[in-house]
C-alpha positions in Angstrom: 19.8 17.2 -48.5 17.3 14.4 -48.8 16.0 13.7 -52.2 12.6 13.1 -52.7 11.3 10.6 -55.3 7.7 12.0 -56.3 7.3 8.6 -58.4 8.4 5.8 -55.7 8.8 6.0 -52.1 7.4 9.1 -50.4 8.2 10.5 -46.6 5.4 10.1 -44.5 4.3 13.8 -44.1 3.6 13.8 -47.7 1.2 11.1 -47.7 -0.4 12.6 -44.0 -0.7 16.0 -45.7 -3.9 15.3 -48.3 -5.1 12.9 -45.8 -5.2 15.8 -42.9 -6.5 18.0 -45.6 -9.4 16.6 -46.7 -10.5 15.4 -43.4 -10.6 19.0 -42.1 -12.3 19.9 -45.4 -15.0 17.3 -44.9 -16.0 18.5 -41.3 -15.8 22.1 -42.3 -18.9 21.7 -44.6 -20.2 19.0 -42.8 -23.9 20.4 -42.1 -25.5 21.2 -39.1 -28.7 19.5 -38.3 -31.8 22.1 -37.6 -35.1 22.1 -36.4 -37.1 24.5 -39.2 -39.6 26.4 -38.2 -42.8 26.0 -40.9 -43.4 28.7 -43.6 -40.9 30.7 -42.2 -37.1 31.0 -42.9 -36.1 30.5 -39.3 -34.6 27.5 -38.4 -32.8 26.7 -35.1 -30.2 24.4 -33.7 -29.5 21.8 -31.1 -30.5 22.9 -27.4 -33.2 26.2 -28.5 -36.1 26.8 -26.8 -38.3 29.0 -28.7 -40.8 30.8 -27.5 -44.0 30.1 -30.2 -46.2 33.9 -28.4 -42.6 35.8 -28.7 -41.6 34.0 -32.3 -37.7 33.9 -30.9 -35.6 31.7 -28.7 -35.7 32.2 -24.6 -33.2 31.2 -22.5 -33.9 28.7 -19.7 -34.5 30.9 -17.1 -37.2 32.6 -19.0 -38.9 29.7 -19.2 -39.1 28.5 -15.8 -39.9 32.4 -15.1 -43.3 31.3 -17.0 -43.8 28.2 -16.0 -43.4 29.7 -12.5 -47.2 31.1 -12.9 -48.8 28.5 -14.2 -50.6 25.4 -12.2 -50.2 22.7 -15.0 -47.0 21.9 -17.0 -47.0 19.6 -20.2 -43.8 17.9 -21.4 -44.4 16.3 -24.7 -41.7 13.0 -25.9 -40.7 11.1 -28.3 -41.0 7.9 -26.0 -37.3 6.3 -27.6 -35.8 9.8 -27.3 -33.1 9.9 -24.5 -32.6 13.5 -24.7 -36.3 14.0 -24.2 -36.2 12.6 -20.5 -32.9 14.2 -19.8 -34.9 17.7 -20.3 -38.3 16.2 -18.9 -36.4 15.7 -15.4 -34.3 18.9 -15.7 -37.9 21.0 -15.8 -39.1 19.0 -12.7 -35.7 19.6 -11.0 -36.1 23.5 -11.5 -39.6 23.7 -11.0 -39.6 21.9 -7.8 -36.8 24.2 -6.3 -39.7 26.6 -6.6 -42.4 24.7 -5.6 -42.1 21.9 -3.1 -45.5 21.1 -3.7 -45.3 19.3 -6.8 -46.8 16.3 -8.2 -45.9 14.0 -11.3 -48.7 13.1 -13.9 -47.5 10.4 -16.1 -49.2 8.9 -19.1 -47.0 5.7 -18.8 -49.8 4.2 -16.3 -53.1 3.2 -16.2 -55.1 4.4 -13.2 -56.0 1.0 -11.6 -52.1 1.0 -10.9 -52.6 4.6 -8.6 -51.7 2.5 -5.1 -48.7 0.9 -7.0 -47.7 4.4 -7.8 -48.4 5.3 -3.8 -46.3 3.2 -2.8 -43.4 3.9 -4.9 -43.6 7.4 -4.1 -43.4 6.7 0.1 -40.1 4.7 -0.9 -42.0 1.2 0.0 -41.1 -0.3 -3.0 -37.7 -0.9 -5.0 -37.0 -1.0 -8.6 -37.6 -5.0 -8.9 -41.2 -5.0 -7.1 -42.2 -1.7 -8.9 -41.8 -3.2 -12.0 -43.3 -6.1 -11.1 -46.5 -4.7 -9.5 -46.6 -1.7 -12.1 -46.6 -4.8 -14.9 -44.2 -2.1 -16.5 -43.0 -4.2 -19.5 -46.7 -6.2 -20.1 -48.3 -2.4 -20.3 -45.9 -0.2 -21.0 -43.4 -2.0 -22.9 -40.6 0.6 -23.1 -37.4 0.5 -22.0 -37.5 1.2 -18.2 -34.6 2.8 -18.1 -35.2 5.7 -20.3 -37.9 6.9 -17.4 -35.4 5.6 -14.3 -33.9 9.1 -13.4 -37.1 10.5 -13.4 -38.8 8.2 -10.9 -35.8 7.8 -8.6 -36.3 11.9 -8.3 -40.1 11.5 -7.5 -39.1 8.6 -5.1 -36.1 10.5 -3.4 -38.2 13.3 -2.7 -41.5 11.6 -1.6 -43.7 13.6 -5.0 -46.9 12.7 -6.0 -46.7 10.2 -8.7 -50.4 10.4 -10.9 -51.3 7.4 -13.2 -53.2 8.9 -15.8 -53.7 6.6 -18.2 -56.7 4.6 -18.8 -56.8 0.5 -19.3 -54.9 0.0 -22.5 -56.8 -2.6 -23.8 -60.1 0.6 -23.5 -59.7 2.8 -26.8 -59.1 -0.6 -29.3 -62.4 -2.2 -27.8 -63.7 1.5 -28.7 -62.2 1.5 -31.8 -63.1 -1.7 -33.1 -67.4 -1.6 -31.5 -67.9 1.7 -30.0 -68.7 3.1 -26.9 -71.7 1.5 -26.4 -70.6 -1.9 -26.9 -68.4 -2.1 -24.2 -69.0 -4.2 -21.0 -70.4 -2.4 -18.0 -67.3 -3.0 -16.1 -65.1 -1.3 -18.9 -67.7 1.9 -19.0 -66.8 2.4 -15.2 -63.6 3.8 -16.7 -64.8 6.1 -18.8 -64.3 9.6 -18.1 -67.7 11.5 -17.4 -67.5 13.9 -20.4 -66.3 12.8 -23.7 -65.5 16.2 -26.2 -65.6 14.6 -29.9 -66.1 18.5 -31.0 -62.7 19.8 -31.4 -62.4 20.4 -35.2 -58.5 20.4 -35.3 -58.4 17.9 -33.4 -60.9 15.9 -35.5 -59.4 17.0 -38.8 -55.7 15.6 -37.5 -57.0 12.4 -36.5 -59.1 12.3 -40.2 -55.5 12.3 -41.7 -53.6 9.6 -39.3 -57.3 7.4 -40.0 -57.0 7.6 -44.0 -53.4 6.8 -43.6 -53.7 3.7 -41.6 -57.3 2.3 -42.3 -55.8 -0.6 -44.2 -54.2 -1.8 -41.1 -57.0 -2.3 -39.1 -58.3 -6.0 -39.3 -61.8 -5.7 -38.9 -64.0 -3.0 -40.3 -63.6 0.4 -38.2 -65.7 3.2 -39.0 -63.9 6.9 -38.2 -66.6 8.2 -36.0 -65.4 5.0 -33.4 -61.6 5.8 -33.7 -62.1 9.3 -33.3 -64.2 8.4 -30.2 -61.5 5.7 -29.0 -59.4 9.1 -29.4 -61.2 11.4 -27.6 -61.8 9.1 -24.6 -58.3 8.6 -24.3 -57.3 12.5 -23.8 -60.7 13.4 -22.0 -59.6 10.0 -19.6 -56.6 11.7 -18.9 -57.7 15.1 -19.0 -60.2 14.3 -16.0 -57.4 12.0 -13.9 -55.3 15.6 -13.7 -58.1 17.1 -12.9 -59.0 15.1 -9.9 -55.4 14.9 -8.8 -54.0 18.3 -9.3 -55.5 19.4 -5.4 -53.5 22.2 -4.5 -50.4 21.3 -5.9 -48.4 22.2 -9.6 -48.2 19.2 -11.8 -46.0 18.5 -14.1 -47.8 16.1 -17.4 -45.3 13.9 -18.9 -47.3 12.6 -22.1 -46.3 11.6 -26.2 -45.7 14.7 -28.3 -49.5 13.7 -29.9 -51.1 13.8 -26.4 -49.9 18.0 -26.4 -49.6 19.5 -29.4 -51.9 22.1 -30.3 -53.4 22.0 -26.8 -56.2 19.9 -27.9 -55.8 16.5 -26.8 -55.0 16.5 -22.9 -54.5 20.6 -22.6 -57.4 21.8 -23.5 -59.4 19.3 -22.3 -57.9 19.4 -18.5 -58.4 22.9 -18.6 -62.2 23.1 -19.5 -62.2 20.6 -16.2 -59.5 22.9 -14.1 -59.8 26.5 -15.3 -56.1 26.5 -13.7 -53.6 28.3 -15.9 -51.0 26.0 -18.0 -48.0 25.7 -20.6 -47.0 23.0 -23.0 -43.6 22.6 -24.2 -43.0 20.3 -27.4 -40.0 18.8 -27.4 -38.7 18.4 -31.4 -35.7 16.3 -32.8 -33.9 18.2 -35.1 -34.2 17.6 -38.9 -38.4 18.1 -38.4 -40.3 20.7 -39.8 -43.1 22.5 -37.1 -45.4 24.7 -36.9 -44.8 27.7 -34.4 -48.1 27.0 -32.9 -47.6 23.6 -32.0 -47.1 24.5 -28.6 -46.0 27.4 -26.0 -42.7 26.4 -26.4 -40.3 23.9 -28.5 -37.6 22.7 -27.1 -35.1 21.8 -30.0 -33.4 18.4 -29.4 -30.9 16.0 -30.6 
């Protein structure tokens, strides 16, 4: 029988054994990242979509069930998040099973770019001109390829592919003069009504403003951000109204643009009166309110 020196030389399993052991240990209470549900206990993993009128997860077929009945969809991003576009095309897939007559809203583009975005969706552009007539990377800036799935599905199936943005360089000039400083040929895209009433919506942006006044260079009153704000969403808002025609349509916008329904939501549907869900998709780790949206989609 072999002896075994515990002082010198030692056989291999030995030295493998607290090794193994403590590995195993460490990813046995190794914790599980969660999205928590505020003043609540409730807190949910990876891959839960929770139902905010039910208060309890639904499985995916549920959802699509509700979305089903409803003219306009809102899919909220984290624009960096991969996951987030992974689910945003997954929805259009199952939704467009169901309704062939669906089009694509897309914050992502300004609306002077609507006969770029015509073209791409009759397949008469490639990847190369569409990013060069879409100036992709001068307005959007983004990494193209987080949104490439999605618009090779709208291509490859000839949907309706709505700009909804307005001129970038719009809200600042707002922000920094106001409304009525602008030049006549910047007012021409201005949507018709501008809603600066929304009190939530107004107290949110009071918060973001007094947390990032001292950035600004010059001096920028609230009542001119807010505005900047509110022309942005109502902008948007009034683009899906005047594109939605008899089809579903499926908003892909920031997280900001959708929660609590008063940025674009709201807004489209004092224009539209046409039913609608919002579905805020939320990293976990975060803390949200159940009321953010209809659903939350919990994400890596």
């Amino acid at each position: 029988m072999q002896a075994i020196d515990w002082f010198g030389k030692r056989p291999r399993y030995y030295l493998f054994l607290p090794t193994l052991m403590l590995f195993l240990w460490g990813c046995a209470v190794a914790p599980i990242k969660k999205l928590t549900i505020q003043d609540t206990d409730q807190s949910f993993e990876e891959g839960v979509i929770i139902s905010a009128k039910l208060g309890k997860p639904v499985s995916f077929e549920e959802l699509l069930a509700d979305l089903n009945n409803c003219r306009i969809v809102y899919i909220g991003e984290k624009h960096t998040n991969v996951a987030h576009h992974r689910i945003q095309l997954e929805v259009i897939q199952a939704i467009f099973k169901n309704q062939p007559n669906l089009a694509v809203g897309m914050e992502m583009f300004d609306h002077t770019y609507q006969d770029v975005l015509d073209m791409w969706s009759a397949g008469e552009l490639d990847q190369r001109d569409f990013l060069k007539k879409s100036h992709w990377y001068a307005n959007w800036r983004f990494d193209f390829s987080l949104y490439r799935e999605i618009l090779e599905f709208i291509q490859e199936n000839h949907l309706r592919l709505v700009a909804l943005n307005i001129p970038s360089h719009i809200p600042p000039k707002i922000r920094e003069g106001g409304i009525d400083n602008l030049r006549p040929d910047e007012k021409k895209h201005l949507p018709q009504q501008i809603d600066t009433s929304r009190t939530a919506h107004r107290d949110y942006l009071q918060n973001v403003f007094d947390g990032h006044k001292h950035h600004f260079r010059g001096e920028v009153e609230f009542e001119d951000f807010y505005a900047a704000q509110s022309v942005w969403e109502d902008a948007m808002a009034e683009m899906i109204s005047q594109h939605l025609k008899d089809d579903v349509m499926v908003v892909l916008a920031g997280n900001g643009h959708i929660q609590f329904k008063y940025g674009i939501p709201d807004r489209a549907f004092s224009r539209t009166a046409e039913a609608f869900r919002t579905i805020y998709l939320a990293p976990v780790g975060e803390v949200v309110e159940l009321d953010i949206a209809d659903y939350i989609w919990v994400t890596p």
